[in-house]
Short mmCIF file of the C-alpha atoms (twelve columns), coordinates in Angstrom:
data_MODEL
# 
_entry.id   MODEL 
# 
loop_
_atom_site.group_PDB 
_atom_site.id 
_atom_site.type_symbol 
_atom_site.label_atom_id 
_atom_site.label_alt_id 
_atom_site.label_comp_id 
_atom_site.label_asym_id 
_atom_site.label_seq_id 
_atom_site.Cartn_x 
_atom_site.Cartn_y 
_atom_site.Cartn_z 
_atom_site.pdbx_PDB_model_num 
ATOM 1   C CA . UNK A 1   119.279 112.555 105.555 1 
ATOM 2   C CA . UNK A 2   119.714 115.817 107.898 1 
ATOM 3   C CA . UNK A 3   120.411 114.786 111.851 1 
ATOM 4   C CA . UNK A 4   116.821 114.230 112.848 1 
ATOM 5   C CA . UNK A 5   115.398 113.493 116.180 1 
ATOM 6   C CA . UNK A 6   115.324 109.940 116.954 1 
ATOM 7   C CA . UNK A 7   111.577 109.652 117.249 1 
ATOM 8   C CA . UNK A 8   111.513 111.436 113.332 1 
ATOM 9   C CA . UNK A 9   114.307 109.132 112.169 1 
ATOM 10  C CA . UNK A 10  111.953 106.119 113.563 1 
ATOM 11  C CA . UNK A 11  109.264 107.450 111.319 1 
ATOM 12  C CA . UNK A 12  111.501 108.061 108.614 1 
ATOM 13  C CA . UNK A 13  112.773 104.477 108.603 1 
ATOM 14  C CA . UNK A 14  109.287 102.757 108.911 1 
ATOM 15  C CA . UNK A 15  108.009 104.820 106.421 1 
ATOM 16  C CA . UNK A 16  110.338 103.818 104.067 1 
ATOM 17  C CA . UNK A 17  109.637 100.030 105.298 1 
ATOM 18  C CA . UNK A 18  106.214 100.290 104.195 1 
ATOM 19  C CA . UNK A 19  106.739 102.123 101.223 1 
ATOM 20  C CA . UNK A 20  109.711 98.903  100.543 1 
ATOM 21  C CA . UNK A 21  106.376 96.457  101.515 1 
ATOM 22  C CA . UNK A 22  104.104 98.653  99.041  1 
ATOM 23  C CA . UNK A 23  106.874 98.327  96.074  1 
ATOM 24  C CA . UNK A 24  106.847 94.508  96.779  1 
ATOM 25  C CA . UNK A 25  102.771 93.980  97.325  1 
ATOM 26  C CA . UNK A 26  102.052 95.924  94.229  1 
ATOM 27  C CA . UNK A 27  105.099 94.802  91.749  1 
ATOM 28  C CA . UNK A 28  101.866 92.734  90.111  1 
ATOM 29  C CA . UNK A 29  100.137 96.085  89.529  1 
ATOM 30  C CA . UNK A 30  102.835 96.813  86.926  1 
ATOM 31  C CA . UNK A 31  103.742 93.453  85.563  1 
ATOM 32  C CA . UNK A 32  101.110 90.473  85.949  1 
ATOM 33  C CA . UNK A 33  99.548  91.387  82.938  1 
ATOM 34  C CA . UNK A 34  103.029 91.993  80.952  1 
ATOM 35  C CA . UNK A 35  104.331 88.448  82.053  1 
ATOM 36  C CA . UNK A 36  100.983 86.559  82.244  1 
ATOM 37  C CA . UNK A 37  101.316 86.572  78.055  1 
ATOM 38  C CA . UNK A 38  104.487 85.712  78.379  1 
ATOM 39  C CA . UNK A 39  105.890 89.222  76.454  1 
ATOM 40  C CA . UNK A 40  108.328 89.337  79.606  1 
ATOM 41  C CA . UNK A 41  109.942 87.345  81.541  1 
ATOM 42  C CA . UNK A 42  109.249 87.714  85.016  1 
ATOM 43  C CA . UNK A 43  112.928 88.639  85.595  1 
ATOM 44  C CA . UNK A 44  112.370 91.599  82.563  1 
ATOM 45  C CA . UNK A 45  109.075 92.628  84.383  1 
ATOM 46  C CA . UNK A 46  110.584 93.254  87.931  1 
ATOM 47  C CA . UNK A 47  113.375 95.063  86.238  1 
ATOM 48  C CA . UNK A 48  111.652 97.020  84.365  1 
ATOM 49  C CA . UNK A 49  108.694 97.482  86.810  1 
ATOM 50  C CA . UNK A 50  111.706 98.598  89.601  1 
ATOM 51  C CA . UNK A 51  113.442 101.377 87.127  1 
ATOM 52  C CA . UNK A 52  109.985 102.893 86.037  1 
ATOM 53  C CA . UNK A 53  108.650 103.243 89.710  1 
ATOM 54  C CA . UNK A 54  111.726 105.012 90.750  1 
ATOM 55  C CA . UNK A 55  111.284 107.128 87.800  1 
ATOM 56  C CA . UNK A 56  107.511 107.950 88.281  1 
ATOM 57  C CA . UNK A 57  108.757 109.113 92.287  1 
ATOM 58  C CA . UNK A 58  109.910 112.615 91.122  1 
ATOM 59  C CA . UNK A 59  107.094 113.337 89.013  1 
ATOM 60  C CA . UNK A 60  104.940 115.682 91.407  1 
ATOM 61  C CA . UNK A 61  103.719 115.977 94.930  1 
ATOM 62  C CA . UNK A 62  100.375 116.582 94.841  1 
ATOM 63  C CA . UNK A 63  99.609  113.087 95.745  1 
ATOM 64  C CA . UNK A 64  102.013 113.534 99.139  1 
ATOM 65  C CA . UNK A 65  100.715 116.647 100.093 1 
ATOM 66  C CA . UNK A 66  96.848  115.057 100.190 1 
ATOM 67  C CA . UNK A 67  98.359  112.707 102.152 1 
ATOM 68  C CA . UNK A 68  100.241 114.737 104.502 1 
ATOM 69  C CA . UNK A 69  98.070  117.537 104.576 1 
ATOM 70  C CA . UNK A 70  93.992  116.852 103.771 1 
ATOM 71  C CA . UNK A 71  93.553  113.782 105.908 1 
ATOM 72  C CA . UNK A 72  94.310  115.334 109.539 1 
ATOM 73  C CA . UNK A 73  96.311  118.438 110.558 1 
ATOM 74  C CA . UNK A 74  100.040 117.588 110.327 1 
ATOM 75  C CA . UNK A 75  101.277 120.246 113.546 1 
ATOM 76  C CA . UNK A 76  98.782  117.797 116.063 1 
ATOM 77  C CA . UNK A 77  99.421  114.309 114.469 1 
ATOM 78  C CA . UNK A 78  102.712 113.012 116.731 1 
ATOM 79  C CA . UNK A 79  104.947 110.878 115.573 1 
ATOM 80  C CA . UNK A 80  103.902 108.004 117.815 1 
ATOM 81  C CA . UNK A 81  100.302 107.691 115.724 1 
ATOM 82  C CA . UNK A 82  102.342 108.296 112.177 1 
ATOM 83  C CA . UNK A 83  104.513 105.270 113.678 1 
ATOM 84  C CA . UNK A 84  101.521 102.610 114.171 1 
ATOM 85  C CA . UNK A 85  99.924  103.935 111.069 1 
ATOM 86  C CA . UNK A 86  102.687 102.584 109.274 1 
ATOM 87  C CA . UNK A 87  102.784 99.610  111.273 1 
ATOM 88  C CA . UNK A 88  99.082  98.918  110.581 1 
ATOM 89  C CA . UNK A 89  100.005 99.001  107.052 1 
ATOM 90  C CA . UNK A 90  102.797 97.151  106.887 1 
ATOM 91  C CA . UNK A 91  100.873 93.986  108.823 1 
ATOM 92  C CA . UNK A 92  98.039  94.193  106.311 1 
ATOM 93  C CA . UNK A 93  100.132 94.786  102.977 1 
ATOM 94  C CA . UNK A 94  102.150 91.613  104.553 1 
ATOM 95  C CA . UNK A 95  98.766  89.710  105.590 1 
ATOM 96  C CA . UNK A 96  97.651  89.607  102.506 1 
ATOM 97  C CA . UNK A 97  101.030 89.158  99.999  1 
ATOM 98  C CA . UNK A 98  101.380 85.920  102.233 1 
ATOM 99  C CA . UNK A 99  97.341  85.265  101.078 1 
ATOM 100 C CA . UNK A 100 98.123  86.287  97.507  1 
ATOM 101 C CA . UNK A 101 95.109  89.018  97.262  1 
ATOM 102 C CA . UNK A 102 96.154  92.663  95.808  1 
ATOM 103 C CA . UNK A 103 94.547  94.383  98.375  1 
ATOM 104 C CA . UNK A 104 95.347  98.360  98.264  1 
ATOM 105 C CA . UNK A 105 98.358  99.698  100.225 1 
ATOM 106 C CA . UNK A 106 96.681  103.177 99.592  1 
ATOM 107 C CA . UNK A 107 93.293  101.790 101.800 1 
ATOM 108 C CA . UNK A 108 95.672  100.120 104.249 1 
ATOM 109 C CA . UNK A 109 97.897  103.463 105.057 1 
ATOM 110 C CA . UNK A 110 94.879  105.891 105.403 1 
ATOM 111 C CA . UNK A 111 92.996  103.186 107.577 1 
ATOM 112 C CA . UNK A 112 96.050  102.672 109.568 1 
ATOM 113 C CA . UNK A 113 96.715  106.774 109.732 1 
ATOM 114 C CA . UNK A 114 92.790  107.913 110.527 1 
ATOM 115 C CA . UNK A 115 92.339  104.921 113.181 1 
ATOM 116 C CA . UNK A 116 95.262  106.304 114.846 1 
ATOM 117 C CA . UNK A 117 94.248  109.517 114.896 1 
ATOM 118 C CA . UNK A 118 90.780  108.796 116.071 1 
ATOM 119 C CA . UNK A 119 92.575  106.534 119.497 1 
ATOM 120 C CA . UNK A 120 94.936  108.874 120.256 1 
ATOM 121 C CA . UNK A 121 93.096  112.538 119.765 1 
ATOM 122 C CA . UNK A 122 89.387  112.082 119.075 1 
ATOM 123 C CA . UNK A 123 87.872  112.413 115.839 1 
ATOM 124 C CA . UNK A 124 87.609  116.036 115.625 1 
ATOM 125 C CA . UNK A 125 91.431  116.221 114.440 1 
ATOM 126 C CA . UNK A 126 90.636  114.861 111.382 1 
ATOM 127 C CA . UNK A 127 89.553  116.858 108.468 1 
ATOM 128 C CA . UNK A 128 86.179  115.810 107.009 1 
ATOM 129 C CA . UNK A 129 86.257  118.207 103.825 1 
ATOM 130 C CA . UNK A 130 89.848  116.389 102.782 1 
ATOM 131 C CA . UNK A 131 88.946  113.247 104.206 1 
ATOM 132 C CA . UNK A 132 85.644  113.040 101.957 1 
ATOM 133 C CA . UNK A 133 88.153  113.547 98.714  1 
ATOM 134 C CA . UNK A 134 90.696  111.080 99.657  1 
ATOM 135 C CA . UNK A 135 87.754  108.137 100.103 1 
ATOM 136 C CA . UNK A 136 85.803  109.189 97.194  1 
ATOM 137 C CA . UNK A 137 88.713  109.299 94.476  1 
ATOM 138 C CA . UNK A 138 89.876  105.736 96.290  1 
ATOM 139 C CA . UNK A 139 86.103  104.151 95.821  1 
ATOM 140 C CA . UNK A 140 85.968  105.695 92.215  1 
ATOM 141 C CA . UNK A 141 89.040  104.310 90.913  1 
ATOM 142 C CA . UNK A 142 87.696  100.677 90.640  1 
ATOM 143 C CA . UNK A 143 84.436  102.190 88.984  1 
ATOM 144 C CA . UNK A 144 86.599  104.455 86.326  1 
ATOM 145 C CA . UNK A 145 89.386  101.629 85.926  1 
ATOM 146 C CA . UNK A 146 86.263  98.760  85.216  1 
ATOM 147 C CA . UNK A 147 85.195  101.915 82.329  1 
ATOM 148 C CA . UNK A 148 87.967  102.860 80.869  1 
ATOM 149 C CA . UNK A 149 89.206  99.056  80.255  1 
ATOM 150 C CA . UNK A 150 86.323  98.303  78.592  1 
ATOM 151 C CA . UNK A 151 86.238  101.146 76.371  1 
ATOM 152 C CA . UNK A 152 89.723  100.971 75.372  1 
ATOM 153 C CA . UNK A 153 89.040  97.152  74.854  1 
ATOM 154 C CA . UNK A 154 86.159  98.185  72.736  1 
ATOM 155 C CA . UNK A 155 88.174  100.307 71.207  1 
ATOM 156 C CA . UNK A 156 90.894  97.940  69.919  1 
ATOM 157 C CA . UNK A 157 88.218  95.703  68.733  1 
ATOM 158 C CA . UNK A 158 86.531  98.055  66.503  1 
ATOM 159 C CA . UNK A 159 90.299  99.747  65.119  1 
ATOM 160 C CA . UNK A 160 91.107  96.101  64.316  1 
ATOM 161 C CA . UNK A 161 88.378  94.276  63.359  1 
ATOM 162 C CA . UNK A 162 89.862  93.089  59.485  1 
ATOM 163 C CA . UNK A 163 93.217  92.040  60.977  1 
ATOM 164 C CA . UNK A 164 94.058  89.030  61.544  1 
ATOM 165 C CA . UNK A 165 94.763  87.444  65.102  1 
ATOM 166 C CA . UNK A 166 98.145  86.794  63.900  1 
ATOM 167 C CA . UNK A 167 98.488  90.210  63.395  1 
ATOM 168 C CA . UNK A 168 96.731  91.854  66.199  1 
ATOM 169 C CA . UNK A 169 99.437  89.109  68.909  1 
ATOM 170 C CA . UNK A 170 102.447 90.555  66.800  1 
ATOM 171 C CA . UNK A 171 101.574 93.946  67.108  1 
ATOM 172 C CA . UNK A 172 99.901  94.124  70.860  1 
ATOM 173 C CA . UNK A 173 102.531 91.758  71.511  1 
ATOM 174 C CA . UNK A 174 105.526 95.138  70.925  1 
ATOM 175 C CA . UNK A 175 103.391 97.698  72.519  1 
ATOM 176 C CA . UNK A 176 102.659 95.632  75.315  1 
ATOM 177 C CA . UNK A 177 106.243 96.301  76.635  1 
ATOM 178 C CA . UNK A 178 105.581 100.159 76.176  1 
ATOM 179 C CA . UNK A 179 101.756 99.669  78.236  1 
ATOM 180 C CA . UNK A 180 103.301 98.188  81.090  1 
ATOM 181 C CA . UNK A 181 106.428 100.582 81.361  1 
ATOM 182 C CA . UNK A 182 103.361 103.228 81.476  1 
ATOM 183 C CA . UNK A 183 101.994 101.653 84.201  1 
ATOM 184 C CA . UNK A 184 105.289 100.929 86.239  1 
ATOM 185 C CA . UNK A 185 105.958 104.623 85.835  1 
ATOM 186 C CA . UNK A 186 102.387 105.370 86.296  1 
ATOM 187 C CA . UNK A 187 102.472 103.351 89.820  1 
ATOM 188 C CA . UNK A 188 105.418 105.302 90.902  1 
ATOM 189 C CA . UNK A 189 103.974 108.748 90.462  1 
ATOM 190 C CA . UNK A 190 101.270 107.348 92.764  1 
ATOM 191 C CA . UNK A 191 102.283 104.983 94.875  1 
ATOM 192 C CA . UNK A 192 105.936 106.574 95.990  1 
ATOM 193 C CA . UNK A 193 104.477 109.925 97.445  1 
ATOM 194 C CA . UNK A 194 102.127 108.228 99.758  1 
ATOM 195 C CA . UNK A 195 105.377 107.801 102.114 1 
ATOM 196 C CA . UNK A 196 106.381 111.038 100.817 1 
ATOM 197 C CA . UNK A 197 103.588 112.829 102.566 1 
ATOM 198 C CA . UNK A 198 103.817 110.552 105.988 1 
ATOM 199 C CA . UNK A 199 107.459 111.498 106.112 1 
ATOM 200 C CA . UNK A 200 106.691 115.280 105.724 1 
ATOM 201 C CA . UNK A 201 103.747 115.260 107.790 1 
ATOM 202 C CA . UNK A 202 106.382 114.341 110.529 1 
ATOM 203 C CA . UNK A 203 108.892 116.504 110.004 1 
ATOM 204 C CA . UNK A 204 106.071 119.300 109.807 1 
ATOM 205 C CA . UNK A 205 104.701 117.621 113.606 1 
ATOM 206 C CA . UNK A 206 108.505 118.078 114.607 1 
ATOM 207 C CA . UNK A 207 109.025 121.488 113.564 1 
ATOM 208 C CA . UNK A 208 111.967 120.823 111.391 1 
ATOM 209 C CA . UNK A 209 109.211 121.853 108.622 1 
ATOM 210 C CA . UNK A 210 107.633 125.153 108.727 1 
ATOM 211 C CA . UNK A 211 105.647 124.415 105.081 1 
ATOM 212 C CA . UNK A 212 104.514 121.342 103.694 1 
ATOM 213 C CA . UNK A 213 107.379 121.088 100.821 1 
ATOM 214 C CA . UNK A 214 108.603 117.305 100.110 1 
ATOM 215 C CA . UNK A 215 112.379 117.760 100.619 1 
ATOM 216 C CA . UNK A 216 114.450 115.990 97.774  1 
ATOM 217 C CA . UNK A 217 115.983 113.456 100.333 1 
ATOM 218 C CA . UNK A 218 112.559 112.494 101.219 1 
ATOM 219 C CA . UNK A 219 111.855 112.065 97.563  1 
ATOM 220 C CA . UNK A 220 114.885 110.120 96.538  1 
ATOM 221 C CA . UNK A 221 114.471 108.103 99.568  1 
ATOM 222 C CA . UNK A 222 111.035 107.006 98.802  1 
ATOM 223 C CA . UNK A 223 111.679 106.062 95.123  1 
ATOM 224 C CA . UNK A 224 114.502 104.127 96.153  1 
ATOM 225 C CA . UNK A 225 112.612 101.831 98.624  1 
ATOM 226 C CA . UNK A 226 109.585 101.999 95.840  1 
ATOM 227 C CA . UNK A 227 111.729 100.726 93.434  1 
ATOM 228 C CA . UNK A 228 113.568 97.761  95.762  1 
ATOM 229 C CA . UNK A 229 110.089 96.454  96.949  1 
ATOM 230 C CA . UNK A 230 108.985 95.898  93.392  1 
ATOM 231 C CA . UNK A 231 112.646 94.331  92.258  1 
ATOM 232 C CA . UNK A 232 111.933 91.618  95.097  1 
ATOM 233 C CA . UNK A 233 108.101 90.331  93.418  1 
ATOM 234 C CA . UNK A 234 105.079 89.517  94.665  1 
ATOM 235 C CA . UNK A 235 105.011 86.504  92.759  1 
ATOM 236 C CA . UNK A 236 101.650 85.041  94.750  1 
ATOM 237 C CA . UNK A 237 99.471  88.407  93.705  1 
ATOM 238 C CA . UNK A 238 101.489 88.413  90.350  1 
ATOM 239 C CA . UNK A 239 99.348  85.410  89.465  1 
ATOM 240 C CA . UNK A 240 96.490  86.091  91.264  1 
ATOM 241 C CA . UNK A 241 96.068  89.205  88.911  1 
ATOM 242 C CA . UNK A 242 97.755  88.017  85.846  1 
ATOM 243 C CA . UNK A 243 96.024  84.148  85.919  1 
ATOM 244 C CA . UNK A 244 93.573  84.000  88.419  1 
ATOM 245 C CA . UNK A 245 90.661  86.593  87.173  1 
ATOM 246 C CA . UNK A 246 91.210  86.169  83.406  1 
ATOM 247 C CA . UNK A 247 93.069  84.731  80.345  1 
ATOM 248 C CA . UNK A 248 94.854  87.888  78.641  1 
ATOM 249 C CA . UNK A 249 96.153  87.782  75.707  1 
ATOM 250 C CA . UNK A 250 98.945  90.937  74.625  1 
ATOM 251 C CA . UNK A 251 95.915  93.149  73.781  1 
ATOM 252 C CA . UNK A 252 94.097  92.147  76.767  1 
ATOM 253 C CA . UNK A 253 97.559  93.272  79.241  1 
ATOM 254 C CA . UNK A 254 97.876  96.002  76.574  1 
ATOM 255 C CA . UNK A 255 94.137  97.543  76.613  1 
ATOM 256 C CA . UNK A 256 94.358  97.187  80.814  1 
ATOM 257 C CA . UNK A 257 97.772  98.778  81.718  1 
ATOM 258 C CA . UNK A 258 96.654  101.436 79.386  1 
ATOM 259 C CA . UNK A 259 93.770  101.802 80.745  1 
ATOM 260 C CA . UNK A 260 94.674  101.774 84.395  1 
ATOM 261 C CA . UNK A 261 97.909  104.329 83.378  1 
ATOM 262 C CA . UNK A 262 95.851  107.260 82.241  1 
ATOM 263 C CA . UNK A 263 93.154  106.537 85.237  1 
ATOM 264 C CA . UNK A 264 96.375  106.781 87.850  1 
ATOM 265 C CA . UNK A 265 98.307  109.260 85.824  1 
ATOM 266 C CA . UNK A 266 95.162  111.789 85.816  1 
ATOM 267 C CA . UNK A 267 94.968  111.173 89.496  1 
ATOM 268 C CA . UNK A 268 98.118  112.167 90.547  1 
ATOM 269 C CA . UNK A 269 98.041  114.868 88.734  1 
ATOM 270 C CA . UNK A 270 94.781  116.501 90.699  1 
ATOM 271 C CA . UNK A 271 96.598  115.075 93.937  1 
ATOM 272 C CA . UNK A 272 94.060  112.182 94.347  1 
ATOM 273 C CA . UNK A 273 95.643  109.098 96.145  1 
ATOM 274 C CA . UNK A 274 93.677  106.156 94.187  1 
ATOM 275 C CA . UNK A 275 94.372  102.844 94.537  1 
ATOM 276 C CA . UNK A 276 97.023  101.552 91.746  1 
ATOM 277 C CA . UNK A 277 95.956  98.141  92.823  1 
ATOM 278 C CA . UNK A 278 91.962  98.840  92.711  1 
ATOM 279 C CA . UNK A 279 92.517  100.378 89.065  1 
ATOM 280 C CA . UNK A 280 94.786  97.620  87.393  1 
ATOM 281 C CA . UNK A 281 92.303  95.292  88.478  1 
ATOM 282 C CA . UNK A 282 89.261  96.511  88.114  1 
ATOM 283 C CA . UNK A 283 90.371  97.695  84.444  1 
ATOM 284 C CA . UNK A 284 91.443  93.678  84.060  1 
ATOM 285 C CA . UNK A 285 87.812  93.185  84.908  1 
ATOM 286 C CA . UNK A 286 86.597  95.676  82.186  1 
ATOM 287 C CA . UNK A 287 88.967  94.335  79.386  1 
ATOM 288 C CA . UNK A 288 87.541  90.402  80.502  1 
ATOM 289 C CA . UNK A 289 84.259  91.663  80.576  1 
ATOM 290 C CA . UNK A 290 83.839  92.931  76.800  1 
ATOM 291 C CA . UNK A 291 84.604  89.138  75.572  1 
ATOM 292 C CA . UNK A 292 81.917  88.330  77.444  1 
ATOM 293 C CA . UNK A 293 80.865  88.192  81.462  1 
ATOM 294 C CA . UNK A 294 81.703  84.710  81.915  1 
ATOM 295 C CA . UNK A 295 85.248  85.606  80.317  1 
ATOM 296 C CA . UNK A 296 86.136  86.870  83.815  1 
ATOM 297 C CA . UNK A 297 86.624  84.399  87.033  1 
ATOM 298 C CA . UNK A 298 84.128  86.230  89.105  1 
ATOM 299 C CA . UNK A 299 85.390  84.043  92.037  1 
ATOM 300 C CA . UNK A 300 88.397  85.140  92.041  1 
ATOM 301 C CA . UNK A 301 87.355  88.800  91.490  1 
ATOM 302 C CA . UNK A 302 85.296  88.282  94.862  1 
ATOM 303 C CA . UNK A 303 87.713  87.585  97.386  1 
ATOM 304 C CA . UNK A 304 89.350  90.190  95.421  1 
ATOM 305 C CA . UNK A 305 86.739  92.765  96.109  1 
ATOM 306 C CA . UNK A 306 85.893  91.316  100.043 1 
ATOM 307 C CA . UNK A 307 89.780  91.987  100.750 1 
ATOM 308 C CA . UNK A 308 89.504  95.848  99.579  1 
ATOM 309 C CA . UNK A 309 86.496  95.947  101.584 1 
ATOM 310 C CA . UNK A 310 87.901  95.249  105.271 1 
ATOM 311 C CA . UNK A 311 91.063  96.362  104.078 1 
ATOM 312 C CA . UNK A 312 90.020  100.496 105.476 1 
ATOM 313 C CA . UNK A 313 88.022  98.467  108.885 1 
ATOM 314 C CA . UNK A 314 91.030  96.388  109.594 1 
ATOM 315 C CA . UNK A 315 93.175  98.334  109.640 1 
ATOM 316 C CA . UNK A 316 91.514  101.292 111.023 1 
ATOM 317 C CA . UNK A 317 90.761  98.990  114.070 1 
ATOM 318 C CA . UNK A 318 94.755  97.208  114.262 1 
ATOM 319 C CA . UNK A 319 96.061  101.064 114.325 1 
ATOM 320 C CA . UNK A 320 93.527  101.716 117.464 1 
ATOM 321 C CA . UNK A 321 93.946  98.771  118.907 1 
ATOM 322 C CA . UNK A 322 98.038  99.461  118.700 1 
ATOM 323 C CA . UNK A 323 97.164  103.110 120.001 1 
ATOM 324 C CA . UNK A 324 95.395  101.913 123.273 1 
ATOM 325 C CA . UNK A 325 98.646  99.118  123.531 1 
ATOM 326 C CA . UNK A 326 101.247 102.172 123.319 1 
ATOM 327 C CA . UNK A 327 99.235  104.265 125.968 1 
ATOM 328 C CA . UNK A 328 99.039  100.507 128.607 1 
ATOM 329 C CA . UNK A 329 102.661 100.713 127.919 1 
ATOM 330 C CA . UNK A 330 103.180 104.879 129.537 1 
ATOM 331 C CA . UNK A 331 104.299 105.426 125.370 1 
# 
């Protein structure tokens, strides 16, 4: 890392603190499914799930630069509201691994980073064009995850229909391993550059930036504390996701991390910040829901779907809240 103003190095390290607490919250998104039917152990999933994120870091930037660039203008966001952005984050993405509910560290950074801005310079500063793009691909994810589950579910069904389900567990139960390495790589491309973008947007706010270009460092960096945070397991949402909604079998895992890898693969690839943990389990949902409804532990999906609701209010307020705190203080 280049010498760096202390206030920048401060960002630098709590960005890389939440992206550590995103790699941890969302390990499940890679391997509930994987080690729910027991094809992995979870040792093997974290593993696997840590290596793959890494991996899927250095494949683009599109997704940083929405992040850095499209939600408010990087040259007027300082680095004190980048700092309780991330620590708005971080207390939500730890609220709720302590409650086991995979709530989306993607809602919790952009409600952290907009409720910030709002406190400290006024709406205006925000961009309502780029904005508008970041919530709509982040509501739509759940909608085209739930879809594309159940159509590669149906899909599998009808391509397998004579065989036997001996046959269809030894098979799905091989190409299982190869769905969920998708999706651990597929979570990385995502996932990684959100602290990507928060780091450049404050190097960009310090001048050490004149363009918004992700540095390697920053790259590197943010895979590395991607990849740490999912080694360590979030064991409680790992069986929230992998137990709690529905009973998966190796197709099941196999048709959902599929599923949910093209729907976040696509999505970084247009530079829209989705949810990884909105897709995965909304494409669960889908998969459970071609069986039949009552195949899927609405329940559970509920408090499921009331924690991504507040998720953008909560911490939109805790990042205001921390604002008005900083200014009390003479920060």
């Amino acid at each position: 890392m280049p010498d760096l103003p202390p206030l920048v190095v401060l960002v630098v390290v709590v960005a890389l603190v939440f992206d550590f607490s995103n790699g941890w919250h969302d390990s499940a998104n890679a391997i509930a499914t994987v080690v729910s039917t027991r094809v992995l152990s979870p040792l093997q999933g974290v593993l696997m799930a840590a290596v793959l994120n890494f991996a899927g870091a250095f494949w683009g930037t599109a997704v940083a630069k929405t992040i850095g660039t499209d939600i408010a203008d990087p040259e007027v966001v300082d680095q004190v509201v980048i700092v309780v952005a991330l620590v708005a984050a971080i207390s939500w993405n730890l609220f709720t691994q302590y409650k086991g509910l995979p709530s989306s560290s993607s809602h919790a950074l952009i409600g952290g980073l907009v409720g910030a801005v709002v406190a400290a310079h006024g709406a205006a500063v925000l961009k309502s064009e780029g904005l508008f793009k970041v919530l709509t691909a982040l509501l739509l994810s759940p909608l085209a995850g739930f879809a594309v589950g159940a159509f590669v579910m149906l899909l599998i069904y009808w391509s397998f229909a004579r065989a036997s389900p001996t046959t269809v567990n030894k098979i799905f139960g091989k190409a299982q391993i190869a769905s969920a390495a998708l999706m651990a790589f597929s979570h990385g491309t995502n996932d990684a550059q959100k602290a990507m973008g928060i780091i450049t947007m404050a190097l960009v706010s310090a001048d050490y930036l004149t363009t918004f270009d992700v540095p390697t460092w920053v790259i590197v960096a943010a895979a590395s504390a991607m990849a740490l945070g999912t080694a360590m397991g979030g064991w409680k949402i790992i069986k929230t996701l992998g137990l709690g909604m529905y009973h998966m079998k190796p197709v099941n895992g196999f048709a959902a991390e599929t599923a949910a890898a093209f729907v976040l693969l696509g999505a970084a690839h247009v530079g829209a910040p989705v949810s990884t943990t909105h897709t995965i389990t909304s494409t669960i949902m889908g998969v459970g829901a071609t069986r039949r409804l009552s195949a899927v532990r609405w329940g559970v999906a509920g408090k499921i779907v009331l924690a991504w609701v507040f998720t953008l209010p909560c911490t939109a307020l805790l990042a205001g809240l921390l604002i008005l705190l900083v200014r009390a203080a003479g920060g």
